[in-house]
Residue, then its C-alpha position, 0 to 999 in steps of 0.5 A: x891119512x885121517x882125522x877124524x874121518x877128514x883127509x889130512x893130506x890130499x893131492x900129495x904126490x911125491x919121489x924122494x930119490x936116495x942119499x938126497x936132501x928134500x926140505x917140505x915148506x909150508x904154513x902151520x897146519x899145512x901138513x908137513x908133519x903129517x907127511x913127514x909122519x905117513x913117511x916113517x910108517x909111523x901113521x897109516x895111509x888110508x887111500x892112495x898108494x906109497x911105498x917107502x924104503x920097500x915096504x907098502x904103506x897100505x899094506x906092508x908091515x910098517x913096524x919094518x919101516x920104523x926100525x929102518x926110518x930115525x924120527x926126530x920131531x917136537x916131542x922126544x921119546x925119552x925117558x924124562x927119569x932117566x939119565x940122558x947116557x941112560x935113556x941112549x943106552x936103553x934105545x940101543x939096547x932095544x932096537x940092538x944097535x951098538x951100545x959102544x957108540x953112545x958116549x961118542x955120539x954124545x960127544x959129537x953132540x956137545x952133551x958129554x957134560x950132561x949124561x948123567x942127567x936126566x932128561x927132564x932137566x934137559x932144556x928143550x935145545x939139549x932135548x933137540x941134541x939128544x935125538x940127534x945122538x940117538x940119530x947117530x946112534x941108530x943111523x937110519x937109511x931114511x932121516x925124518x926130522x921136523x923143524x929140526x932147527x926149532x929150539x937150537x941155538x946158533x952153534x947147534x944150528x952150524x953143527x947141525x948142519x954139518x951133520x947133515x952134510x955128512x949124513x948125505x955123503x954117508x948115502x942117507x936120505x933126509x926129508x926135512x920139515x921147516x918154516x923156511x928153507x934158507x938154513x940149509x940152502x946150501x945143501x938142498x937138492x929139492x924143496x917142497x912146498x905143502x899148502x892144505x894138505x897139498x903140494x903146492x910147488 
C-alpha cells in the first residue's frame, strides 16, 4: 500500500486461519488500519503478494471481496437522513441480503427504540451499534472491525464481546484492530503486534 508514493505497510507477513480471533496491536500510525483496510479489498496492494478469501489482492477483482468481507471501522457508511431501520433496510436491499432480519438485529443490538431515528442524531456508541446490526444483517465470511470497542460503553463492550463469541462458533473469521488486547483476552487465538508498518510480534 501507498500514500503518496510511500509505503504504508512494509515488512507485513501474515496467515489468518479460518473461523479464528486475530487482534493486530500497536501505537497510533503503526498501521493497523491500513492492514485491516488491504484485507477487505477495500485499498490495493501495490507490491507484494496476498490473497484473501480466494480472491488475489494484486489482481483479483476486489469488488468480490468486499461483498464477502463486513467492514466496521471509525467512520459509518450511513446515511446521516435517514432513519437507522431506514439506513439497514436500504444496505440489505443493495447487496440483497434478507430485509427480514433487520428488526431482529437491531434488537440484539439494543436500538429497537431508536429505529425511526435518524442516523445523524445517533451518539457515536449508538453509531458503533448500528454497524454491528448491519454485521449481523450481512453476516460475512470475514469480520474486519477497527477498534471496535471505541465509543462503547460497558454494556456494549459485554454484548460485544458475546457477539464475537458467537460469530466464531458460527465458523467467521474476525481480524480486530485495538490499543489493547486484554478486552478480549479470553477469546483470542492469536494477537499481532504492528509497529511502523511492520509486524513487530
Amino acid at each position: 500500500m501507498l500514500s503518496r508514493g510511500f509505503p504504508l505497510l512494509s515488512g507485513v507477513d501474515l496467515e489468518v486461519q479460518r473461523a479464528t480471533l486475530t487482534v493486530v496491536t500497536g501505537p497510533n500510525g503503526a498501521g493497523k488500519t491500513s492492514l485491516l483496510r488491504l484485507l477487505g479489498g477495500l485499498d490495493p496492494l501495490h507490491s507484494g503478494d496476498g490473497v484473501v478469501a480466494g480472491v488475489d489482492l494484486r489482481d483479483g477483482d476486489r469488488r468480490l471481496l468486499r461483498r464477502r468481507v463486513g467492514w466496521l471501522g471509525h467512520e459509518g457508511s450511513f446515511y446521516a437522513d435517514l432513519s437507522v431501520r431506514e439506513n439497514l433496510v436500504f444496505a440489505a436491499r443493495a447487496l440483497e441480503r434478507p430485509v427480514g432480519e433487520v428488526d431482529g438485529a437491531l434488537s440484539r443490538v439494543g436500538l429497537e427504540h431508536r429505529s425511526h431515528t435518524t442516523t445523524k442524531q445517533l451518539s457515536a456508541g449508538q453509531r458503533r451499534r448500528l454497524g454491528l446490526a448491519w454485521l449481523l444483517v450481512r453476516r460475512p465470511e470475514l469480520w474486519l472491525l477497527d477498534e471496535p470497542y471505541a465509543s462503547l460503553d460497558d454494556a456494549g463492550r459485554e454484548f460485544f464481546d458475546g457477539l464475537l463469541g458467537e460469530v466464531l462458533a458460527g465458523g467467521a473469521t474476525v481480524v480486530v484492530s485495538a490499543h489493547d488486547p486484554l478486552r478480549a483476552a479470553n477469546l483470542v487465538a492469536r494477537t499481532v503486534r504492528m509497529v511502523g508498518g511492520r509486524v513487530s510480534a
